[in-house]
C-alpha atoms as a printed R data frame, in Angstrom:
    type eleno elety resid chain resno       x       y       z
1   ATOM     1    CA   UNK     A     1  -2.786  -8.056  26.158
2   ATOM     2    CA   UNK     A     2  -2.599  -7.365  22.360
3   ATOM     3    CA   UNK     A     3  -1.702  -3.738  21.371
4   ATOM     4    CA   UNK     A     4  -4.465  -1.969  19.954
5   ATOM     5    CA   UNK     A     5  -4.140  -1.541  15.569
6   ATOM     6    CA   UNK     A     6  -4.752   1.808  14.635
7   ATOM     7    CA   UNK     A     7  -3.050   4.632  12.600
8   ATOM     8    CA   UNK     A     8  -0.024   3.945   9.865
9   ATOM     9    CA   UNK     A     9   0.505   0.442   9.988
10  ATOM    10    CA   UNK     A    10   3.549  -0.460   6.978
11  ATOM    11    CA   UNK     A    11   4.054  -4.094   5.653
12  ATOM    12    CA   UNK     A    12   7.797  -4.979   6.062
13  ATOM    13    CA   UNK     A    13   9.444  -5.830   3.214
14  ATOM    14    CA   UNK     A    14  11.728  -8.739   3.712
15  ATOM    15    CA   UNK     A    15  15.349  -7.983   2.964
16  ATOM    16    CA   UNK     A    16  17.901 -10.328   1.483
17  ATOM    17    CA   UNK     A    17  21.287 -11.681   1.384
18  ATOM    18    CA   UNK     A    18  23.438 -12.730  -1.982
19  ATOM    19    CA   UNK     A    19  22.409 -16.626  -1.025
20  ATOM    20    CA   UNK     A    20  19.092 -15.387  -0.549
21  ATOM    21    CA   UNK     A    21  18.689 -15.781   3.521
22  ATOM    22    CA   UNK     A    22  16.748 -13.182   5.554
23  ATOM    23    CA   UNK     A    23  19.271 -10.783   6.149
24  ATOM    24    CA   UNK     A    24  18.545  -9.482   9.742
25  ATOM    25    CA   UNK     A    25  21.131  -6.598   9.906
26  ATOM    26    CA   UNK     A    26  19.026  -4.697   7.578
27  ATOM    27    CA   UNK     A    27  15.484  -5.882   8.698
28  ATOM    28    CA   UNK     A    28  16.621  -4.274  12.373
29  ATOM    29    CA   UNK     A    29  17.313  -0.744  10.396
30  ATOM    30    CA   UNK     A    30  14.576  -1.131   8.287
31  ATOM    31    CA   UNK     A    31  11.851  -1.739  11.557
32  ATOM    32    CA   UNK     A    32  13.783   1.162  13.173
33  ATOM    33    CA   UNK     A    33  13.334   3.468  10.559
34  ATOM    34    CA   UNK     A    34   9.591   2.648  10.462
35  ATOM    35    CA   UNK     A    35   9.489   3.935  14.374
36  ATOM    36    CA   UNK     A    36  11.792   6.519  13.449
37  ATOM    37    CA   UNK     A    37   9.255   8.843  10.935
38  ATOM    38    CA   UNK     A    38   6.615   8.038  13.210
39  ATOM    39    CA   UNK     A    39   4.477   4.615  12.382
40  ATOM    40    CA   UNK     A    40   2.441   2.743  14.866
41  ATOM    41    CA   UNK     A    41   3.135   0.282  14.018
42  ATOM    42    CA   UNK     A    42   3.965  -3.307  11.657
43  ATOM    43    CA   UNK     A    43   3.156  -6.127  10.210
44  ATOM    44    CA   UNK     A    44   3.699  -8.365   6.916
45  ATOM    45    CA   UNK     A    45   2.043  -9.692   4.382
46  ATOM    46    CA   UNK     A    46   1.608  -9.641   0.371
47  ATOM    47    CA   UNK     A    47   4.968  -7.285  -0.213
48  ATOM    48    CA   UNK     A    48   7.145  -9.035   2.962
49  ATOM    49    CA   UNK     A    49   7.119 -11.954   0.270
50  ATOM    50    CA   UNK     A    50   5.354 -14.208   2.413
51  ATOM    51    CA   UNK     A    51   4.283 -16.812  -0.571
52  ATOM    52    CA   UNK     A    52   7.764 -17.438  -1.541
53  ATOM    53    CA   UNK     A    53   9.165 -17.994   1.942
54  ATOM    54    CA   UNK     A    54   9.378 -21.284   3.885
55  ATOM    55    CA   UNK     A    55   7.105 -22.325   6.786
56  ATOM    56    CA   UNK     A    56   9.747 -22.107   9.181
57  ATOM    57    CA   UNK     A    57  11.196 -18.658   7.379
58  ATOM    58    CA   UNK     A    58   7.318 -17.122   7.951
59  ATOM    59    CA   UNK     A    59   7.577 -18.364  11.687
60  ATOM    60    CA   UNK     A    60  11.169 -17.170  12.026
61  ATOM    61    CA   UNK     A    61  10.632 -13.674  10.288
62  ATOM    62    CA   UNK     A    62   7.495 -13.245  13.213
63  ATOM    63    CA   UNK     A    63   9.845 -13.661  16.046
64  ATOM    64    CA   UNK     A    64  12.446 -11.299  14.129
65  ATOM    65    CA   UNK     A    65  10.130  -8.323  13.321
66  ATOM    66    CA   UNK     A    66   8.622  -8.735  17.713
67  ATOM    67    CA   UNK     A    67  11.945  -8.587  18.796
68  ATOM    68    CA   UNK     A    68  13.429  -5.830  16.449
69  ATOM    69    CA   UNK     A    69   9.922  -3.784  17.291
70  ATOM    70    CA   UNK     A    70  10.825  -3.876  21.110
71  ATOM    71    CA   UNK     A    71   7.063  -3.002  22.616
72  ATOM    72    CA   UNK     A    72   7.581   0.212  20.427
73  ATOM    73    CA   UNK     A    73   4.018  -0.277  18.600
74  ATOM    74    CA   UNK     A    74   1.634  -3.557  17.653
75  ATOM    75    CA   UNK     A    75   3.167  -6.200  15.042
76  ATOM    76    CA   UNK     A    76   0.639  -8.602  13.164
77  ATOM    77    CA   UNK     A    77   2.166 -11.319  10.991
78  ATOM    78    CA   UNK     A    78   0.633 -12.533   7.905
79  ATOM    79    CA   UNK     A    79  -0.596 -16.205   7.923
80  ATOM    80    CA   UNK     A    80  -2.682 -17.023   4.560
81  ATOM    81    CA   UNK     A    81  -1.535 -20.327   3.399
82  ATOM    82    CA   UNK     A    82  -3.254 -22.917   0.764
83  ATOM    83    CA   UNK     A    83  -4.516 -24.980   3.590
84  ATOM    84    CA   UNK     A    84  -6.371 -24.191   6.772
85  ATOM    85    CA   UNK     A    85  -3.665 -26.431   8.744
86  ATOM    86    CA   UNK     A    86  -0.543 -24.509   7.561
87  ATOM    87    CA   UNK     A    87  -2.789 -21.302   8.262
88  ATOM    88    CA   UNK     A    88  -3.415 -22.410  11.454
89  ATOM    89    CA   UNK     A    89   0.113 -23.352  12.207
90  ATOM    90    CA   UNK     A    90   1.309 -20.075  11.439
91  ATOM    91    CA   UNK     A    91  -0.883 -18.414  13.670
92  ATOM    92    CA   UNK     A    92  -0.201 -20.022  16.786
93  ATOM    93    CA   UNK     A    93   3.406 -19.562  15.742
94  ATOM    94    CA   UNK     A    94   2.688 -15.834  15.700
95  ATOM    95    CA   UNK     A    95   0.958 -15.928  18.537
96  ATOM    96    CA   UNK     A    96   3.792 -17.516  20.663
97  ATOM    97    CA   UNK     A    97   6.434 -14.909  18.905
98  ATOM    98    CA   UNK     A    98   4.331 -12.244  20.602
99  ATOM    99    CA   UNK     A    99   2.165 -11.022  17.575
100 ATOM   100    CA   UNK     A   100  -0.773  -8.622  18.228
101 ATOM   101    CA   UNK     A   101  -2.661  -9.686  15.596
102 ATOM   102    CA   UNK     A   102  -2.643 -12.296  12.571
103 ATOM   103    CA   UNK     A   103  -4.053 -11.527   9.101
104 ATOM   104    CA   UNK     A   104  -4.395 -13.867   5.938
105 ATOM   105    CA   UNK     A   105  -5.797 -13.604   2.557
106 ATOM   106    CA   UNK     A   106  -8.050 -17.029   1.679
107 ATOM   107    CA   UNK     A   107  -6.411 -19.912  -0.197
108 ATOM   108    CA   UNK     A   108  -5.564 -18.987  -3.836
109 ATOM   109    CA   UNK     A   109  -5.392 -22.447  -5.541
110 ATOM   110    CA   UNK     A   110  -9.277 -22.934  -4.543
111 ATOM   111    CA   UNK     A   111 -11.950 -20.764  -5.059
112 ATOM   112    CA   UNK     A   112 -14.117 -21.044  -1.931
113 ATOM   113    CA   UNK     A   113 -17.527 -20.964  -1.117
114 ATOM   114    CA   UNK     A   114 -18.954 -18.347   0.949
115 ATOM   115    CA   UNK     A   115 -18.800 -21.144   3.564
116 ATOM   116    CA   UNK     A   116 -15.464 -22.246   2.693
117 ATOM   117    CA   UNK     A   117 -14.371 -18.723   3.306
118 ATOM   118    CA   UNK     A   118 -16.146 -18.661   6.776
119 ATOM   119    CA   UNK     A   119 -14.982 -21.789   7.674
120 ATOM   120    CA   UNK     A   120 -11.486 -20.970   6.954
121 ATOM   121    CA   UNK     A   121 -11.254 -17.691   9.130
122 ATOM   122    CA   UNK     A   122 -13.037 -19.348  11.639
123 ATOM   123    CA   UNK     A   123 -10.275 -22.034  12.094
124 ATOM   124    CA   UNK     A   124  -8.072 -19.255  12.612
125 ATOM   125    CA   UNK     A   125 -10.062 -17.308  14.859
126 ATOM   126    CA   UNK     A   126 -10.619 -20.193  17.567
127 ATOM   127    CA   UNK     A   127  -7.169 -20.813  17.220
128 ATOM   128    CA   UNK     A   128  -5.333 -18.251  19.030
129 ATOM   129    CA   UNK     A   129  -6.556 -15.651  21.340
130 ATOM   130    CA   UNK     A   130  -5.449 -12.366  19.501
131 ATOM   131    CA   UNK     A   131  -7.463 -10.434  16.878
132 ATOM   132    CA   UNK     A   132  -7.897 -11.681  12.753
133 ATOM   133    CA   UNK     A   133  -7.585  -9.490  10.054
134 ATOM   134    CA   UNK     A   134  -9.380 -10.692   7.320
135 ATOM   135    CA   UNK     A   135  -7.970  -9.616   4.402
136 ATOM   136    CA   UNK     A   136  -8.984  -9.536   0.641
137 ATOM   137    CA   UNK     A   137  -6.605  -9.202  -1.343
138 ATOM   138    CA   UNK     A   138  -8.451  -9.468  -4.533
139 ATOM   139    CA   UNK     A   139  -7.643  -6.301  -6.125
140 ATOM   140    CA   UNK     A   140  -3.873  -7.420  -7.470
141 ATOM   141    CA   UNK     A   141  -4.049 -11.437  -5.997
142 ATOM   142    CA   UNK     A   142  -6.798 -14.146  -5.330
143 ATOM   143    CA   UNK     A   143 -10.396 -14.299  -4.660
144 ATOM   144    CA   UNK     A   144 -12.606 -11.681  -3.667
145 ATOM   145    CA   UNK     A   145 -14.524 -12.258  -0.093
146 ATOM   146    CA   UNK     A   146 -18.088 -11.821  -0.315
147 ATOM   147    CA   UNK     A   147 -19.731  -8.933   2.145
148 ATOM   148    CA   UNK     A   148 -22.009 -11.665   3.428
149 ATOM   149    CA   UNK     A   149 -18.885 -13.708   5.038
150 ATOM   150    CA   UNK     A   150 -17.392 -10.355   6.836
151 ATOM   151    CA   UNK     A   151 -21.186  -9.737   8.626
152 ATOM   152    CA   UNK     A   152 -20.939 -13.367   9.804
153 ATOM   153    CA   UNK     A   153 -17.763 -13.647  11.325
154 ATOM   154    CA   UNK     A   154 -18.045 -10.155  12.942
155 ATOM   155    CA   UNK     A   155 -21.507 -11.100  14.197
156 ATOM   156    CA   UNK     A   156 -20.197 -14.025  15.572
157 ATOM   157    CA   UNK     A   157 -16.965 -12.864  17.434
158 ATOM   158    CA   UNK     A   158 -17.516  -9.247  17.616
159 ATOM   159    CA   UNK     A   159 -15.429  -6.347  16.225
160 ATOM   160    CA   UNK     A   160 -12.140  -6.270  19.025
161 ATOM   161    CA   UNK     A   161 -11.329  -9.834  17.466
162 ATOM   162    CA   UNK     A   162 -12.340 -10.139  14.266
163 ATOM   163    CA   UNK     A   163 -10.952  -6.635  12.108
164 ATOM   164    CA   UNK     A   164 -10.696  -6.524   7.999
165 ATOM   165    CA   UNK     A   165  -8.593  -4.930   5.502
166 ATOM   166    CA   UNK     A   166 -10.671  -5.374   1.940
167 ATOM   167    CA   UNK     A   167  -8.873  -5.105  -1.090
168 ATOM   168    CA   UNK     A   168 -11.238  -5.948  -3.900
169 ATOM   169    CA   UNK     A   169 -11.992  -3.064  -6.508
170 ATOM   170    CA   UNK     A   170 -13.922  -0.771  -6.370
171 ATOM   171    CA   UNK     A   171 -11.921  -0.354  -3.002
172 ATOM   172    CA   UNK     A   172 -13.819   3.019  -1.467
173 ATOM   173    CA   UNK     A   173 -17.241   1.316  -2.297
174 ATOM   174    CA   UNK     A   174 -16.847  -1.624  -0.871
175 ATOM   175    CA   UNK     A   175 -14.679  -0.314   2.112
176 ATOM   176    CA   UNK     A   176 -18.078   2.194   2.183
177 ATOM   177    CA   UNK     A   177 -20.562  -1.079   1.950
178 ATOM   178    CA   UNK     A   178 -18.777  -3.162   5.113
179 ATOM   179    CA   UNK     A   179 -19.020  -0.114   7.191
180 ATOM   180    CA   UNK     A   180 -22.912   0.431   6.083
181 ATOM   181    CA   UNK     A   181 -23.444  -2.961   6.759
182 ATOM   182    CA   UNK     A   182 -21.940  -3.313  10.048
183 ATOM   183    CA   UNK     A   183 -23.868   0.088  11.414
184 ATOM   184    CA   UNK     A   184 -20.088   1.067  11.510
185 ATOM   185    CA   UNK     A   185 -18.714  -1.492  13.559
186 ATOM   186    CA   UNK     A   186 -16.343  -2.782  11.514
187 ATOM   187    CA   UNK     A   187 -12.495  -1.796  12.079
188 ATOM   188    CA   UNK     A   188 -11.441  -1.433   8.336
189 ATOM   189    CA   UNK     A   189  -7.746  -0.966   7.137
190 ATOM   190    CA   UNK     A   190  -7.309   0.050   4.280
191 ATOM   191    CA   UNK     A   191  -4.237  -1.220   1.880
192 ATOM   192    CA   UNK     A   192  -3.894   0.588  -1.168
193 ATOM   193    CA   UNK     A   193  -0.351   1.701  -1.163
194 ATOM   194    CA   UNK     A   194  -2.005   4.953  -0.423
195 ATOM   195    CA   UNK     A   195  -3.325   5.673  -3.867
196 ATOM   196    CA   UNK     A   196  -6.551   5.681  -2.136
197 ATOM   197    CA   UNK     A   197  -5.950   6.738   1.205
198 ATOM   198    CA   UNK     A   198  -7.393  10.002   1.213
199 ATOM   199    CA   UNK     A   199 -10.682   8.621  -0.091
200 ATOM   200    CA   UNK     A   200 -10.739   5.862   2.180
201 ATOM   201    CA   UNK     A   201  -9.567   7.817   5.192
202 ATOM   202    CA   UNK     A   202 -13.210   9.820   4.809
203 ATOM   203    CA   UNK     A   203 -15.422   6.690   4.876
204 ATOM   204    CA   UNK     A   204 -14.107   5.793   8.360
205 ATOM   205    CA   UNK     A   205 -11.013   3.520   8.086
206 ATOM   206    CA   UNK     A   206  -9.229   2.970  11.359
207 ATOM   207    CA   UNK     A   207  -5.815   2.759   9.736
208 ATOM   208    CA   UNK     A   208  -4.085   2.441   6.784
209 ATOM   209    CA   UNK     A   209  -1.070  -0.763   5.606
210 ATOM   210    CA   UNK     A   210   0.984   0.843   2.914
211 ATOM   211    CA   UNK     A   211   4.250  -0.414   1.845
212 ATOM   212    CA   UNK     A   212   7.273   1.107   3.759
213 ATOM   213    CA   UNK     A   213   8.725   2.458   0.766
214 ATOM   214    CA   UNK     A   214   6.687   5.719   0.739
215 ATOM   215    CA   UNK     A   215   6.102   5.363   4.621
216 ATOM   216    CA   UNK     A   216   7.343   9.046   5.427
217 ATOM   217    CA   UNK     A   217   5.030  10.700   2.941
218 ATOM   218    CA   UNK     A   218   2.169   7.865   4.113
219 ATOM   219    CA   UNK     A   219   2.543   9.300   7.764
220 ATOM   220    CA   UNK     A   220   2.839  12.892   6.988
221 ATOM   221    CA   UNK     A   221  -0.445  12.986   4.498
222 ATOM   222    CA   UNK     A   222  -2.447  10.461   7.437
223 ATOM   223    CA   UNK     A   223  -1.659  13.534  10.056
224 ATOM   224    CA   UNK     A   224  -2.770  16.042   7.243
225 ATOM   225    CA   UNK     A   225  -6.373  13.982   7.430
226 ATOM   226    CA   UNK     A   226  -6.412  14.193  10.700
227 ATOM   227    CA   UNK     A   227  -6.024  17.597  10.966
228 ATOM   228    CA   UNK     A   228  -8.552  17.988   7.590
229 ATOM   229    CA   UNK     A   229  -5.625  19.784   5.817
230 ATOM   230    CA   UNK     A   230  -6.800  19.550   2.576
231 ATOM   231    CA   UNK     A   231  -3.917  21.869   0.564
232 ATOM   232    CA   UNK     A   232  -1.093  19.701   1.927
233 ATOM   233    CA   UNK     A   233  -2.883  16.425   2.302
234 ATOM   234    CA   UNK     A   234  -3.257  16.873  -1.309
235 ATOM   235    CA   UNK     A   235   0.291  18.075  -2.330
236 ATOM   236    CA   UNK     A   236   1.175  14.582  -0.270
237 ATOM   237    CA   UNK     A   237  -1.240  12.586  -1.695
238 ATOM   238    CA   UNK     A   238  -0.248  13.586  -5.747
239 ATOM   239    CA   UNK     A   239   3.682  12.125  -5.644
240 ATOM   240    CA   UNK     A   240   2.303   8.921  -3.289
241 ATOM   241    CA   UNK     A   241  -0.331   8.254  -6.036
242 ATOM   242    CA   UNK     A   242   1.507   8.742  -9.202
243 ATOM   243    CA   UNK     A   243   4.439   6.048  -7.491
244 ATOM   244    CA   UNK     A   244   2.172   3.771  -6.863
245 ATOM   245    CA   UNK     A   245   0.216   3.468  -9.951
246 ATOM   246    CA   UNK     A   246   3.535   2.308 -11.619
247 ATOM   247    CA   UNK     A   247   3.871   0.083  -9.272
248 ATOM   248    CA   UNK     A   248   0.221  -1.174 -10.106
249 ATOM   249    CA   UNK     A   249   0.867  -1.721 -13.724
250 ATOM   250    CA   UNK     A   250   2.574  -4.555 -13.134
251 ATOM   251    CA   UNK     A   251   0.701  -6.257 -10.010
252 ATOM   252    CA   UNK     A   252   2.463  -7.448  -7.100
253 ATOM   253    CA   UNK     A   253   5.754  -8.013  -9.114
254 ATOM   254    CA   UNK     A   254   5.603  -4.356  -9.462
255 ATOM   255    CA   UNK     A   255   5.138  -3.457  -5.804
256 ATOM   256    CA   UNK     A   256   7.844  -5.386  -4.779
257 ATOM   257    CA   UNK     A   257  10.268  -4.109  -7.552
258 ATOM   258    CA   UNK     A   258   9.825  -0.885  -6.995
259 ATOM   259    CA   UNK     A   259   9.213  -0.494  -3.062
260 ATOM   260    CA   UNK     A   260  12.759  -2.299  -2.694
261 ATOM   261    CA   UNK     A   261  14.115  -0.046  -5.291
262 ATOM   262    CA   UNK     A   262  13.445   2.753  -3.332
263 ATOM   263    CA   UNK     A   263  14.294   0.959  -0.016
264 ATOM   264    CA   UNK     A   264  17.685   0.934  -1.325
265 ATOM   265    CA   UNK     A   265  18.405   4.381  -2.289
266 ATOM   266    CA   UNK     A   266  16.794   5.052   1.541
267 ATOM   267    CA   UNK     A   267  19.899   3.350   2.280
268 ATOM   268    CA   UNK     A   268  17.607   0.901   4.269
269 ATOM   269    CA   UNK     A   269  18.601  -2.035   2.955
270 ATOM   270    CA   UNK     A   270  21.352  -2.918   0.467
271 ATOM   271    CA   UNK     A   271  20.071  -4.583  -2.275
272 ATOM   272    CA   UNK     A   272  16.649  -4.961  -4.023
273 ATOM   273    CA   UNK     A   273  17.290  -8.822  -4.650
274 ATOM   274    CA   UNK     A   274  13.484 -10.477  -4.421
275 ATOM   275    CA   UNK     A   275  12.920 -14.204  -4.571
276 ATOM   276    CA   UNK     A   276  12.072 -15.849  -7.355
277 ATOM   277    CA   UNK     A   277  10.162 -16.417  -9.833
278 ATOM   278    CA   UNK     A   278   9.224 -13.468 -10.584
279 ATOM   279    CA   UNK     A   279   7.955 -11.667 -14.502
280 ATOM   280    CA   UNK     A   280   8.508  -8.111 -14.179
281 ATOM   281    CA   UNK     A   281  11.888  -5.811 -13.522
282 ATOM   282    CA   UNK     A   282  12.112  -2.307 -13.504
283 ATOM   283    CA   UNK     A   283  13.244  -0.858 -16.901
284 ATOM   284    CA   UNK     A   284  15.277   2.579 -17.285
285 ATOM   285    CA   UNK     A   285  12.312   4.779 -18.218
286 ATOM   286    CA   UNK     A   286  10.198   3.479 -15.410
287 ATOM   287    CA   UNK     A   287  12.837   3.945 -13.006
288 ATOM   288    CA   UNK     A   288  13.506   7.532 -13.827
289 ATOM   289    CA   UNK     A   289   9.954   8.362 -13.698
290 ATOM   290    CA   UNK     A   290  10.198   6.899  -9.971
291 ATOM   291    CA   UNK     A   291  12.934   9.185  -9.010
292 ATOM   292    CA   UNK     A   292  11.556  12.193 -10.427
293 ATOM   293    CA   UNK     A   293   8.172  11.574  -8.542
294 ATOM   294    CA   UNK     A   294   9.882  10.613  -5.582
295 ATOM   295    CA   UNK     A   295  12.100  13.783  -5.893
296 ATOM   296    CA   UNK     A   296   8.557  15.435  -5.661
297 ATOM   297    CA   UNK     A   297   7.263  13.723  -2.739
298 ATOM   298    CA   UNK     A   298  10.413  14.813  -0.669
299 ATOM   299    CA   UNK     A   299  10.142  18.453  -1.744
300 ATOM   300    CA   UNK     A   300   6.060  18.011  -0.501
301 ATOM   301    CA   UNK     A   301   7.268  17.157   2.693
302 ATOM   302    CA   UNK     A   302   9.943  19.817   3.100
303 ATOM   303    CA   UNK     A   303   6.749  22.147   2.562
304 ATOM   304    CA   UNK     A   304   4.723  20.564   5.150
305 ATOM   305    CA   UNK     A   305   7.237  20.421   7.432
306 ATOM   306    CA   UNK     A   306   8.234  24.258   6.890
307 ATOM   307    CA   UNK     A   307   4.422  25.234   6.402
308 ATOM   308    CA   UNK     A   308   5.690  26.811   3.116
């Protein structure tokens, strides 16, 4: 039986070795560490690299994260591929690695119809029994979905399989407009880094996919919302924010850059090496700005853990 998705749920970032292989030492401390400051769980997609791995990296990296996770919370594996075959394959493939869930972003070398789209995430719904997360990642990468195609496909297999994480600016309106439009069925996840997590957490999201770079502060301001702790939720929310909208200044190149950056001096992993191509490297100025707001984020959550 799938685990149930809900709560802090980080996308891995896939660490690397000098001749570019996954390097598993540091993916097992990295998934620890997620467990460790209190996640629910994992999963990849967009910042794990997935479009620059191979097929048989994507499947391999599933079984990896499943076993490293040991039952200690839900993992969902990213499958959006260019055709609705390879997306396919690498579901099942999750599927059989013991994913919880699968989640993929539509093709980005076509632009679909609205019935391309629900064709697509139909194929992978009826092929494997665990949940879809239909994801639109639109707002940094690919086509937007139309509102019209998430009604459909929950209509048609109900709200414990099919789930959504949308992505497309204006993100709280639209996240607002699914729920509306679903008479609040939908299970939305919201994936903004947490830039917009407070907003989003208050129009009903049932969890939230940052990156695992700022996963401490990410879990510490999602139990502030729960507990509608304003002060510190915002005092958590401030440092998360201001990282992040570096990070969006230069799209998903940025992300990556700077989430591994600060993976390293975690002392998670040991190098920030990304595959290639890629246009965009962190430059001295940006990179001090990053350590003096992440300086700030750690001093945040000294206060909310002291109450001071």
């Amino acid at each position: 039986m799938p685990r149930r998705l809900q709560g802090v749920l980080p996308i891995f970032h896939t660490p690397f070795l000098d001749n570019d292989d996954i390097d598993e030492a540091s993916l097992r401390r990295e998934v620890d560490w997620i467990f460790a400051v209190g996640a629910d769980g994992l999963g990849t997609g967009m910042v794990s690299e997935l479009l620059r791995l191979t097929i048989d990296e994507r499947k391999k990296l599933s079984e990896l994260l499943v076993t490293a996770a040991a039952g200690r919370g839900p993992v969902f594996a990213g499958v959006g591929a260019e055709s609705t075959r390879q997306a396919v394959e690498l579901s099942i493939a999750a599927e059989k690695a013991g994913c919880d869930a699968v989640m993929a972003v539509p093709p980005m070398t076509v632009r679909l119809s609205a019935a391309g789209l629900t064709d697509y995430f139909r194929a992978l719904a009826e092929s494997v029994a665990v949940p879809v997360i239909v994801q639109d990642a639109s707002g940094y990468v690919g086509q937007a979905i139309p509102l019209s195609v998430y009604v459909e496909l929950l209509e048609r297999y109900g709200d414990e399989k099919i789930l959504f994480k949308p992505e497309a600016s204006p993100i709280g309106p639209n996240l607002s407009a699914l729920r509306d439009a679903t008479g609040g069925k939908a299970k939305i996840y919201e994936g903004s880094g947490g830039i917009l997590l407070v907003d989003s957490y208050r129009r009903g999201i049932a969890g939230t996919m940052p990156g695992v770079d700022l996963l401490d502060g990410v879990v510490a301001l999602w139990k502030c919302l729960q507990r509608r702790d304003d002060p510190n939720s915002y005092r958590l929310s401030f440092p998360i924010s201001a990282i992040v909208a570096l990070q969006l200044q230069a799209g998903l190149d940025g992300f990556l850059a700077i989430e591994k950056y600060l993976l390293v001096q975690r002392g998670l992993i040991p190098s920030a090496r990304r595959r290639k191509p890629y246009a965009w490297d962190l430059d001295a100025e940006t990179t001090a700005e990053v350590d003096r707001l992440f300086a700030v984020l750690q001093e945040a959550l000294r206060a909310e853990r002291t109450g001071m």
